[in-house]
N, CA, C and O of each residue as an XYZ file, in Angstrom:
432
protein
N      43.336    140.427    139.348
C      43.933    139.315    138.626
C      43.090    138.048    138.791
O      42.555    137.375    137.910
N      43.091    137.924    139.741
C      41.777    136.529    139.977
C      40.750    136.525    139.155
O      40.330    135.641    138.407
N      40.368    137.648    139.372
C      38.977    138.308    138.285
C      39.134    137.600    137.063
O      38.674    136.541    136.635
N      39.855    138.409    136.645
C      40.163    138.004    135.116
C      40.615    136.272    135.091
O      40.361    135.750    134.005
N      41.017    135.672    135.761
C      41.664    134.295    135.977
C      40.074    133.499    136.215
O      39.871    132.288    136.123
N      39.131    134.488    136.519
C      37.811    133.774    136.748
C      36.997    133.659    135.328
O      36.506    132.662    134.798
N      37.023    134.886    134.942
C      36.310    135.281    133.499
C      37.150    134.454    132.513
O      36.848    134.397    131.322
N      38.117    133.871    132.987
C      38.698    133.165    131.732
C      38.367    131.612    132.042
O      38.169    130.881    131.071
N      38.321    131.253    132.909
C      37.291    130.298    133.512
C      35.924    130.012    132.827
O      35.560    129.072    132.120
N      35.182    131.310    133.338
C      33.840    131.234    132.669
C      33.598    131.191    130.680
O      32.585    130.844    130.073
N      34.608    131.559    130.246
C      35.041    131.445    128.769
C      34.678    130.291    128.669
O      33.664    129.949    128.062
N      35.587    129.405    129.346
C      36.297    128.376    129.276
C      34.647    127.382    129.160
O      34.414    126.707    128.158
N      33.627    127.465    130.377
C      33.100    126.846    130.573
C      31.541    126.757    129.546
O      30.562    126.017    129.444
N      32.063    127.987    128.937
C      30.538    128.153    128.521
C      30.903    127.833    127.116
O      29.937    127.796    126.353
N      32.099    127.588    126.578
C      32.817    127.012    125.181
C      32.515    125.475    125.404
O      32.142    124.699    124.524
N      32.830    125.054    127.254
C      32.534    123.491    126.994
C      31.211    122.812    126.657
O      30.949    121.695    126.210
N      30.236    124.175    127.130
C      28.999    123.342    126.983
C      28.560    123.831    125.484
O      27.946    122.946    124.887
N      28.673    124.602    125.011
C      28.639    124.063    123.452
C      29.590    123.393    122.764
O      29.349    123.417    121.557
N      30.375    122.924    122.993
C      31.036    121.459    122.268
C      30.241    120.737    122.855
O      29.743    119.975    122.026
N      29.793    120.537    123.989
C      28.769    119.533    124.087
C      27.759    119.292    123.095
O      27.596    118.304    122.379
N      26.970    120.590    123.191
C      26.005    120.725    122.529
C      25.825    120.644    120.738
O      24.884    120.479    119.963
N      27.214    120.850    120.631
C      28.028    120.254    119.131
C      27.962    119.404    118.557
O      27.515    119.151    117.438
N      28.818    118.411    119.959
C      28.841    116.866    119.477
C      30.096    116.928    118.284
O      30.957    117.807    118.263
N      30.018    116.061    117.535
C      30.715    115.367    116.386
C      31.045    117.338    115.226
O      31.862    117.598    114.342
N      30.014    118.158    115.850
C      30.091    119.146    114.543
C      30.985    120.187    114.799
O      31.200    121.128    114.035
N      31.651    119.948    116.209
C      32.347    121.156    116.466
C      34.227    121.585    115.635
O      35.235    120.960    115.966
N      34.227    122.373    114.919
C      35.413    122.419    114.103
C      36.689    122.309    114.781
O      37.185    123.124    115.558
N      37.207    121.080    114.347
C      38.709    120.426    114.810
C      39.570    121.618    114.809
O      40.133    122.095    115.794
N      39.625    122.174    113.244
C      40.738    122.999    113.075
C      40.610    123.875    114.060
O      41.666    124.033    114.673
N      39.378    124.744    114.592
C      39.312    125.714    115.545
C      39.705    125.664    117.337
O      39.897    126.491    118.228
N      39.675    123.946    117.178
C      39.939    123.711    118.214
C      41.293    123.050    118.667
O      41.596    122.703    119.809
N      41.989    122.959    117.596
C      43.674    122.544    117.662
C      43.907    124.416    117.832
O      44.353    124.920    118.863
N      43.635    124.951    117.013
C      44.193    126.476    116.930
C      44.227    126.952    118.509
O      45.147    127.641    118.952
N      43.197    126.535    119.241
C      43.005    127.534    120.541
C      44.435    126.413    121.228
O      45.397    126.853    121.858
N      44.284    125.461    121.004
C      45.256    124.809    121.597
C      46.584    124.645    121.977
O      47.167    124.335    123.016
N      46.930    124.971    120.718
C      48.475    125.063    120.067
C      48.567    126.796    120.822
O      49.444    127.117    121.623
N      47.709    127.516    120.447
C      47.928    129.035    121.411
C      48.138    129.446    122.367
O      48.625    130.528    122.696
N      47.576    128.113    123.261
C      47.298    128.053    124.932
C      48.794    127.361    125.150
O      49.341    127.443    126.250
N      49.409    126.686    124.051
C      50.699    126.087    124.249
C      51.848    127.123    124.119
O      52.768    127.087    124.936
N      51.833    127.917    123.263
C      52.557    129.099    122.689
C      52.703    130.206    124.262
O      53.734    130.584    124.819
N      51.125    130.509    124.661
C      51.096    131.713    125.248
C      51.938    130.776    126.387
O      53.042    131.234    126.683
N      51.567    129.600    127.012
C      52.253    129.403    127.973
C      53.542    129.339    128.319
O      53.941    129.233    129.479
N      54.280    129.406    127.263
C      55.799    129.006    127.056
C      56.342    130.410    126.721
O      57.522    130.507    127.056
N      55.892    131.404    126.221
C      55.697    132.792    126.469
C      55.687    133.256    127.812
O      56.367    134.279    127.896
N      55.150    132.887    128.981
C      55.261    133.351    130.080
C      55.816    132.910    130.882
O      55.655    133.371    132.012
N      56.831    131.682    130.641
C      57.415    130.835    130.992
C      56.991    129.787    132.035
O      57.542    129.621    133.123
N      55.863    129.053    131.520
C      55.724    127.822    132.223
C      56.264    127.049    130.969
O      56.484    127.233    129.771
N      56.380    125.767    132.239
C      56.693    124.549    131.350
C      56.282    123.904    130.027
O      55.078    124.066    129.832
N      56.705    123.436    129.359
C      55.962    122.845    128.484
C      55.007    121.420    128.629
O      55.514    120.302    128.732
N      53.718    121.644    128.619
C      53.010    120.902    128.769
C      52.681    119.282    127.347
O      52.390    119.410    126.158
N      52.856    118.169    128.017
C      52.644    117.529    126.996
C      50.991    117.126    127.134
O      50.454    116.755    128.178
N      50.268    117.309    125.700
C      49.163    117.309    125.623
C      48.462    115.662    124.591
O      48.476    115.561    123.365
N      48.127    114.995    125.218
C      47.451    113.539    124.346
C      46.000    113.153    124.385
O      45.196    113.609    125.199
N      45.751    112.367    123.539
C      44.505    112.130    123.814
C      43.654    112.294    123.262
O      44.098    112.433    122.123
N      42.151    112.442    123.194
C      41.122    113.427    122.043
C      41.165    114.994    121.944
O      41.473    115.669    122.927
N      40.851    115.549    120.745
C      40.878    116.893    120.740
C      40.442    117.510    121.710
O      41.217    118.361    122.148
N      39.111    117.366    122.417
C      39.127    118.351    123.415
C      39.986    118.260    124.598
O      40.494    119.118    125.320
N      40.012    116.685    124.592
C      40.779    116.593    125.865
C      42.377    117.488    125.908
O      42.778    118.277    126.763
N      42.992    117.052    124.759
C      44.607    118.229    124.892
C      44.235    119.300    124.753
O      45.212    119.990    125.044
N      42.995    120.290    124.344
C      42.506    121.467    124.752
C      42.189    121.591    125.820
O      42.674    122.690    126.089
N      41.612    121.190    126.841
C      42.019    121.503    128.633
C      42.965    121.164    129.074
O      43.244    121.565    130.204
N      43.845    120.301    128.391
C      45.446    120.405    129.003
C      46.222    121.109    128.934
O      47.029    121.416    129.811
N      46.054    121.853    126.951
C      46.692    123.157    126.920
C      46.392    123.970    127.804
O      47.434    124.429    128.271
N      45.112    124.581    128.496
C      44.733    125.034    129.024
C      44.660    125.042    130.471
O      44.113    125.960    131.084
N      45.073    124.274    130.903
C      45.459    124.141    132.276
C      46.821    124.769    132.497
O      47.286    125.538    133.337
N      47.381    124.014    131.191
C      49.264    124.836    131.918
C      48.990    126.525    131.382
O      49.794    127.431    131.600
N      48.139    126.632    130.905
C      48.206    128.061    130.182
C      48.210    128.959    131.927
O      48.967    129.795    132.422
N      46.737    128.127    132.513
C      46.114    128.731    133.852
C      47.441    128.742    134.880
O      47.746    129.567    135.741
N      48.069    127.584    134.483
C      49.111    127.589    135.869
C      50.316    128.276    135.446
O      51.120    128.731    136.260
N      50.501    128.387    133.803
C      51.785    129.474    133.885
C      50.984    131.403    134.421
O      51.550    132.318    135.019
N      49.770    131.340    133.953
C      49.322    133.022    134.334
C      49.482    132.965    135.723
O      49.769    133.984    136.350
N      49.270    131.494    136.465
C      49.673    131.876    138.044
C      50.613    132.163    138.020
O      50.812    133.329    138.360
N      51.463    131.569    137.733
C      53.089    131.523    138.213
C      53.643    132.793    137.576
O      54.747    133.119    138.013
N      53.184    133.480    136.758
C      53.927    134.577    136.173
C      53.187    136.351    137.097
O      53.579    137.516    137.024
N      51.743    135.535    138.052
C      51.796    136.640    138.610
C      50.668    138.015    137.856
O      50.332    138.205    136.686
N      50.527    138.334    138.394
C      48.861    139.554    137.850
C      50.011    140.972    136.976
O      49.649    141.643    136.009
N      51.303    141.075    137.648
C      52.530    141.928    137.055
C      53.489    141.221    135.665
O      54.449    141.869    135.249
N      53.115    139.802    134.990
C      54.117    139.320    134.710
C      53.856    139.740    132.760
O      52.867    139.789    132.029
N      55.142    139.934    132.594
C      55.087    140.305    131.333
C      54.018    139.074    130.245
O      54.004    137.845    130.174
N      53.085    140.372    129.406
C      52.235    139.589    128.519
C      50.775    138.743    128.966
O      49.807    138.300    128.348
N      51.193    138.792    130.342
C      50.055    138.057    131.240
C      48.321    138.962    130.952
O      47.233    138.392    130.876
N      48.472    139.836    130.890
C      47.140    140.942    130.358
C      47.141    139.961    129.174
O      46.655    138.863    129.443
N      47.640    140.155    127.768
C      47.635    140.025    126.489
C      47.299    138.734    126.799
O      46.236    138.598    126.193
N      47.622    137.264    127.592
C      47.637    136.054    127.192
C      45.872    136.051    127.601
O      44.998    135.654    126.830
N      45.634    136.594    128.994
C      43.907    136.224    129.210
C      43.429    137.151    128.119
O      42.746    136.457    127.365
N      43.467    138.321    127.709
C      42.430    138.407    127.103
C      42.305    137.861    125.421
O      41.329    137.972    124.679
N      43.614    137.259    125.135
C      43.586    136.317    123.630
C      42.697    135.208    124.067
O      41.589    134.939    123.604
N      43.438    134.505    125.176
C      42.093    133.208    125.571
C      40.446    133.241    125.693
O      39.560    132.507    125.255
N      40.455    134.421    126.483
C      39.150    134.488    126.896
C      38.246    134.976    125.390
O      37.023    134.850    125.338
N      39.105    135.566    124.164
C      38.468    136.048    123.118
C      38.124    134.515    122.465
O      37.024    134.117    122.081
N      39.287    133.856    122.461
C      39.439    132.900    121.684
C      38.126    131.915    122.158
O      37.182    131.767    121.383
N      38.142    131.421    123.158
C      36.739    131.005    123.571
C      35.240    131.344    122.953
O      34.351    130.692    122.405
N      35.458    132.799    123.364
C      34.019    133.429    123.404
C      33.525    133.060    121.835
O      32.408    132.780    121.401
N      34.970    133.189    121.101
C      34.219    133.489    119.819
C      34.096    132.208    119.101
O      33.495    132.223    118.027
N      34.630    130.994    119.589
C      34.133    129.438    118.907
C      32.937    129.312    119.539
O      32.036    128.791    118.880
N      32.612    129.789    121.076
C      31.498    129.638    121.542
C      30.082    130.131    121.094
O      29.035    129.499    121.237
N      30.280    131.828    120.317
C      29.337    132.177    119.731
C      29.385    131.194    117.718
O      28.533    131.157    116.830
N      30.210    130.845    117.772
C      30.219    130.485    116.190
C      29.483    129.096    116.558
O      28.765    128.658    115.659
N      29.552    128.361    117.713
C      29.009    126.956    117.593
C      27.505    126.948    118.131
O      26.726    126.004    117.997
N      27.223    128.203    118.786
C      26.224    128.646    119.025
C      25.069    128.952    117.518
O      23.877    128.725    117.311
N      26.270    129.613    116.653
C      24.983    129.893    115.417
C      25.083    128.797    114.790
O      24.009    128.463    114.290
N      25.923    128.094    114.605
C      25.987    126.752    114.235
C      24.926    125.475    114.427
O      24.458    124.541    113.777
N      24.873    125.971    115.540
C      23.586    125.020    116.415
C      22.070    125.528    115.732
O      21.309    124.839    115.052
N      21.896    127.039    116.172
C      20.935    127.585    115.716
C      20.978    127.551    113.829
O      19.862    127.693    113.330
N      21.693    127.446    113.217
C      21.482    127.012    112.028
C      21.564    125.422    111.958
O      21.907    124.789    110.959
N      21.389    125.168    112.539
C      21.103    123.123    112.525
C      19.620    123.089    113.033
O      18.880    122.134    112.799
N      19.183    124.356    113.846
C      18.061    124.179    114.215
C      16.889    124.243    113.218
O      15.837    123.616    113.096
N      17.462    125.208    112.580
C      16.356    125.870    111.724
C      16.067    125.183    110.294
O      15.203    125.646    109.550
């Protein structure tokens, strides 16, 4: 369980550094979507509801924080807890590879 609580981590981190690497180009809509999901899955596993403000990315690591602290609290056994990391960790990977070709088509 950690494992996976790590790899969703590393999702996490390697999505931040291409929004970095983004800047201004990284797609809003894609990034309210992971958000609002990370809000959904969390309230699904019954953590609290998190209130999220601020700039877009910023209420995307807030969603994402309560997401992390409801998968604690619900436990490596807790219903849906499989299904919620591996939607996140997809959800990441794959804005991360899209802002990735994104980049590489800005490059070229």
């Amino acid at each position: 369980f950690e494992r996976y609580l790590h790899w969703l981590e590393l999702a996490r981190e390697l999505l931040a550094d291409r929004l970095d690497a983004a800047g201004d180009a990284a797609p809003r809509d894609a990034l309210e979507r992971i958000a609002k999901q990370d809000l959904l899955l969390t309230a699904q596993l019954g953590g609290s509801p998190t209130e999220i403000g601020g700039e877009l990315v910023d209420r995307l690591y807030q969603a994402r924080d309560g997401l992390t602290a409801a998968l604690e609290g619900a436990g490596a056994m807790g219903d849906g807890v499989r299904r919620a990391v591996r939607l996140a960790i997809a959800d990441d990977l794959r804005l991360a590879d899209h802002l990735a070709d994104q980049l590489a088509g800005a490059a070229s």
